[in-house]
C-alpha positions as CSV (number, residue, x, y, z in Angstrom):
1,X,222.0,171.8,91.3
2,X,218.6,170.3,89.3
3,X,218.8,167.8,86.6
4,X,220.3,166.0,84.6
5,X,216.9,166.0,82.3
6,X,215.8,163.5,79.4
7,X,214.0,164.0,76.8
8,X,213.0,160.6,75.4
9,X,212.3,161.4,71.8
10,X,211.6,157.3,71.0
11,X,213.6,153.9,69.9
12,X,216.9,154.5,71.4
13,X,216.8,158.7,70.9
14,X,217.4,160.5,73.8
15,X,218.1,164.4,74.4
16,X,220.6,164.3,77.6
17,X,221.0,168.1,79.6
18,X,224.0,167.2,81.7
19,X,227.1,169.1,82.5
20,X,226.0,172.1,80.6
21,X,225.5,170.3,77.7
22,X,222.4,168.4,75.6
23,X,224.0,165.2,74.0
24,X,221.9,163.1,71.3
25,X,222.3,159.5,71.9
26,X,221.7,157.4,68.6
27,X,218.9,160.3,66.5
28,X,216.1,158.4,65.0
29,X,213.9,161.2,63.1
30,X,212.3,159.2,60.2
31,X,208.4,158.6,60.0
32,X,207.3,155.0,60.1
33,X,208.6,152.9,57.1
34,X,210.8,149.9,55.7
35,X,214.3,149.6,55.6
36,X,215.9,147.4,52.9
37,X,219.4,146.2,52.8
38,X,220.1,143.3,50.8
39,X,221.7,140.7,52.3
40,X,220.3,141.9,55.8
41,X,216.9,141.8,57.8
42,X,214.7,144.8,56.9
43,X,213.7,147.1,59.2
44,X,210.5,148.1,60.0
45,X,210.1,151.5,62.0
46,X,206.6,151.9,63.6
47,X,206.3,155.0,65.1
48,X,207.7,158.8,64.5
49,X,209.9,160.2,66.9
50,X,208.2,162.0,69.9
51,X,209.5,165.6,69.1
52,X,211.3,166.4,66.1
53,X,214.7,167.4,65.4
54,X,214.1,170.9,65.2
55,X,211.5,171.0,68.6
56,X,214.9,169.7,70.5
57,X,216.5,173.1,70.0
58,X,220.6,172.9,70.5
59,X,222.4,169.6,70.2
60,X,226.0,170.3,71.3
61,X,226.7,166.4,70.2
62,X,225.7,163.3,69.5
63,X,226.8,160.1,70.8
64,X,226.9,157.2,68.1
65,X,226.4,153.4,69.6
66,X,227.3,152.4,65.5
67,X,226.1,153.7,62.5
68,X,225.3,150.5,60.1
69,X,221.7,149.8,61.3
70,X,218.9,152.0,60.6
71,X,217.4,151.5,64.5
72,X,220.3,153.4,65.7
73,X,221.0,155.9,62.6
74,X,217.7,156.4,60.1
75,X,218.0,158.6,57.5
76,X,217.2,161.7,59.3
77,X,219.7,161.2,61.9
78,X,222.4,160.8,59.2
79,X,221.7,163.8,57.9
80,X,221.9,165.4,61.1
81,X,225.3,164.4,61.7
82,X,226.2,164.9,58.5
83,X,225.4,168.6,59.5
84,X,228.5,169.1,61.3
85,X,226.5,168.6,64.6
86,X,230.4,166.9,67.0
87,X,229.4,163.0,66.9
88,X,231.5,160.3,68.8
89,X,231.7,156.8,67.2
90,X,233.8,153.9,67.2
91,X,237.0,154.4,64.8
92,X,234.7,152.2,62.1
93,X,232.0,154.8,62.4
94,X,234.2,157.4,62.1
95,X,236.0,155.9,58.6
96,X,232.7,155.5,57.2
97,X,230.7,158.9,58.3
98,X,234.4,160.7,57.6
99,X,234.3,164.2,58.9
100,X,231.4,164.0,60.2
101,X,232.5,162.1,63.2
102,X,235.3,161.4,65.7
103,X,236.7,158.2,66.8
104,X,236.7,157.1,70.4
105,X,237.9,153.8,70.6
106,X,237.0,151.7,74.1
107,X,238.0,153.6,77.3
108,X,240.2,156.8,75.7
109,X,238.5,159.7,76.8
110,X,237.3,162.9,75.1
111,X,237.1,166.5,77.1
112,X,233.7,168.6,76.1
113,X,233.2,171.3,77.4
114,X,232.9,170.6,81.8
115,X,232.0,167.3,80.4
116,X,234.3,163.9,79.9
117,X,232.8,160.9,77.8
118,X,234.8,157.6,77.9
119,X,233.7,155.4,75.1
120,X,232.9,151.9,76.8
121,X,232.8,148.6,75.8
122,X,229.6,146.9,74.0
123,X,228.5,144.1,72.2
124,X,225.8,143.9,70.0
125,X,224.5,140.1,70.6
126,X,225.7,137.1,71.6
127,X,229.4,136.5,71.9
128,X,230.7,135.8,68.1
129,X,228.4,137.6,66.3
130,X,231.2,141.1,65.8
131,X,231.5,139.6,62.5
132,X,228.0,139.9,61.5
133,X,226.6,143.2,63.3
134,X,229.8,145.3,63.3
135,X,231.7,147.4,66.7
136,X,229.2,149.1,69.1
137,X,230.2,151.4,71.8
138,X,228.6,152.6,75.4
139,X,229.2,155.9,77.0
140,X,230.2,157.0,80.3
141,X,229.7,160.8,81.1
142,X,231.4,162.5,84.0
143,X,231.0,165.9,85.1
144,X,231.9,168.0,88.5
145,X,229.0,168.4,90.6
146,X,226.9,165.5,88.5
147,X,225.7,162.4,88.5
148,X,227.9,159.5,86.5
149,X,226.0,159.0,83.7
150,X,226.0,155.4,81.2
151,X,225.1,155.1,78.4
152,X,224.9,151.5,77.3
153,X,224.0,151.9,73.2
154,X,223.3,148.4,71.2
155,X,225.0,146.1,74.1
156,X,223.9,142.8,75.0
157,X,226.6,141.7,76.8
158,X,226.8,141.8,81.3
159,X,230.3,140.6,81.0
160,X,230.8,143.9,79.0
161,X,228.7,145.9,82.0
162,X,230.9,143.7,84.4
163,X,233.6,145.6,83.3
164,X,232.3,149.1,83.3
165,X,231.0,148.7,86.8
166,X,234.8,147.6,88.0
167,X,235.7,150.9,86.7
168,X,232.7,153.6,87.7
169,X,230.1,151.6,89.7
170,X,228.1,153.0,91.4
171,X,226.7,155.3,88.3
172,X,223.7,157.5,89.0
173,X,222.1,156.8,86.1
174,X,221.9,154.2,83.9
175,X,220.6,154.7,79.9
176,X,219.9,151.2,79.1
177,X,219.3,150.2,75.5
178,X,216.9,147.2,75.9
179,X,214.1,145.4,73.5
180,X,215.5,142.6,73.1
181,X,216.3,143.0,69.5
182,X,216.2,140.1,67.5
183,X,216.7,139.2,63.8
184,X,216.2,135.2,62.1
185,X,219.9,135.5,61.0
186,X,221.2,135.6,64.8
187,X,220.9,133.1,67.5
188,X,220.0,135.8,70.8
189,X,219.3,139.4,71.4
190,X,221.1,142.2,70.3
191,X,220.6,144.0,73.3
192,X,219.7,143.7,76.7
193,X,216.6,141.6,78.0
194,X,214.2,143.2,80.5
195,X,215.5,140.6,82.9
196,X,219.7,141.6,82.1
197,X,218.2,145.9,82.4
198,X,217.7,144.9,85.8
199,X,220.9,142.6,85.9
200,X,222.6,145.3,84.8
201,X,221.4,148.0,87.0
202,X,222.2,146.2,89.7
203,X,225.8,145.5,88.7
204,X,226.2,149.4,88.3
205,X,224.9,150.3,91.6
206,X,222.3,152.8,89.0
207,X,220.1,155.2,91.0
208,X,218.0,155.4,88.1
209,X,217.8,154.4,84.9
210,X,216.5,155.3,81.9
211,X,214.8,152.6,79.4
212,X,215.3,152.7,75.9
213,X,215.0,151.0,72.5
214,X,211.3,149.2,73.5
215,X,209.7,151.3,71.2
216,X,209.0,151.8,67.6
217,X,210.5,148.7,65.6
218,X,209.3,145.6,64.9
219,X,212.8,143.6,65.7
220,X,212.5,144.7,69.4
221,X,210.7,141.4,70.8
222,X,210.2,142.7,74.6
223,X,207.9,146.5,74.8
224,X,209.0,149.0,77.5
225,X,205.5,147.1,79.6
226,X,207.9,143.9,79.3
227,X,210.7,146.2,81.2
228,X,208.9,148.0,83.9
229,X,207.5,144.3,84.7
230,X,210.7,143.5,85.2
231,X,211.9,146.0,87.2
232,X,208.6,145.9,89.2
233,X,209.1,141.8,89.7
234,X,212.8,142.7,91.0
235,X,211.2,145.0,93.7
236,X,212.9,147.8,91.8
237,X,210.2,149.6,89.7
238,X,210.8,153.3,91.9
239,X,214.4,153.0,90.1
240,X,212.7,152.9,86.2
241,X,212.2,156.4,85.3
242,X,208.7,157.2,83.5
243,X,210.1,159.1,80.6
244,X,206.7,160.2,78.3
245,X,207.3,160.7,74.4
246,X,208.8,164.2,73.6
247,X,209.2,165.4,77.7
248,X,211.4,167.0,79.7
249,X,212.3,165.0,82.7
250,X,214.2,166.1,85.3
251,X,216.2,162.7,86.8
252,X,216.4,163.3,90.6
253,X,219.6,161.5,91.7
């Protein structure tokens, strides 16, 4: 059976074919601009998305790592879920976006179609810092006849991977949300290192993995050439997909 395919659309965006089904993982549509939020770092997004919204075609869901920071849910994307496209979130998500998305709280389970998605745990930083940055969530995929599938979203945390891996390892693919992100009111990343992307793929057993949020804002303080050095120095470079802006890859596991 071919695929699963990925189409990386840019930032943390990706279109998933898997099970039958093309998932959305955090949709980031917007042109470049500034985001202000007072009280908060502005954002700055540098780069449009790779293929728009209405290029991708179908979009039987989305899968929501959180919904309060514009890297993860820019305007355009809110309006998409706001659509009635089915979006997963964490319960605080869901209260806020209303009927526009479903809770999943950390490890239920949610049948779609030939498809399963267990919500998985995340945290966005350093340990201490839910107060300040609000609940993420991860995504595991499972399908008959397909590769398990992770989806980490805004997680920084390998104790939180430690944990997934206990339960699925080995995974055939691993979506790993990396950059580094980093903002002055925060002591550490927000999400994974180039150097805990490869921790983590080796924790999950990955056959391949899929790197994301590297691109397209200035908070993200390691590039997607900081990842595939890393990979590369671990002797694992064949096992970081090249995923070009706006095409359909077929992942080969």
């Amino acid at each position: 059976m071919p695929g699963p395919f990925v189409t990386y659309v840019g930032g943390p965006t990706v279109l998933l074919e898997f099970g039958g089904l093309r998932l959305l993982t955090d949709p980031t549509f917007d042109e470049p601009g500034s985001y202000e939020n007072p009280g908060s770092t502005t954002l700055v997004k540098t780069a449009g998305p790779g293929v728009s919204v209405a290029a991708l075609g179908r979009i039987d869901a989305v899968l929501l790592s959180h919904h309060g920071h514009r890297d993860n849910l820019d305007d355009a994307g809110a309006a998409l879920v706001a659509s009635g496209v089915p979006t997963l979130a964490t319960p605080f998500a869901a209260e806020a976006l209303g009927a526009a998305a479903r809770a999943l709280p950390t490890w239920d389970s949610v049948r779609l179609g030939a498809v399963t998605v267990t919500a998985v745990p995340a945290l966005h930083g350093p340990e201490g810092s839910e107060e300040l940055v609000g609940p993420v969530t991860g995504f595991v995929l499972e399908a008959d006849g397909e590769p398990t599938v992770y989806v980490s979203g805004d997680n920084a945390s390998l104790d939180r991977v430690d944990e997934i891996a206990a339960r699925f390892a080995p995974v055939g693919v691993a979506v790993l949300f990396a950059g580094a992100a980093r903002v002055p009111r925060i002591v550490g990343a927000l999400t994974l290192t180039s150097a805990d992307a490869v921790a983590a793929t080796r924790m999950l057993g990955a056959r391949a993995v899929v790197g994301v949020h590297c691109e397209d804002w200035q908070h993200f303080s390691e590039s997607r050439a900081d990842l595939e050095a890393a990979f590369a120095a671990a002797g694992m470079g064949e096992l970081l997909v090249p995923t070009p802006r706006g095409v359909r890859v077929e992942l080969a596991v």
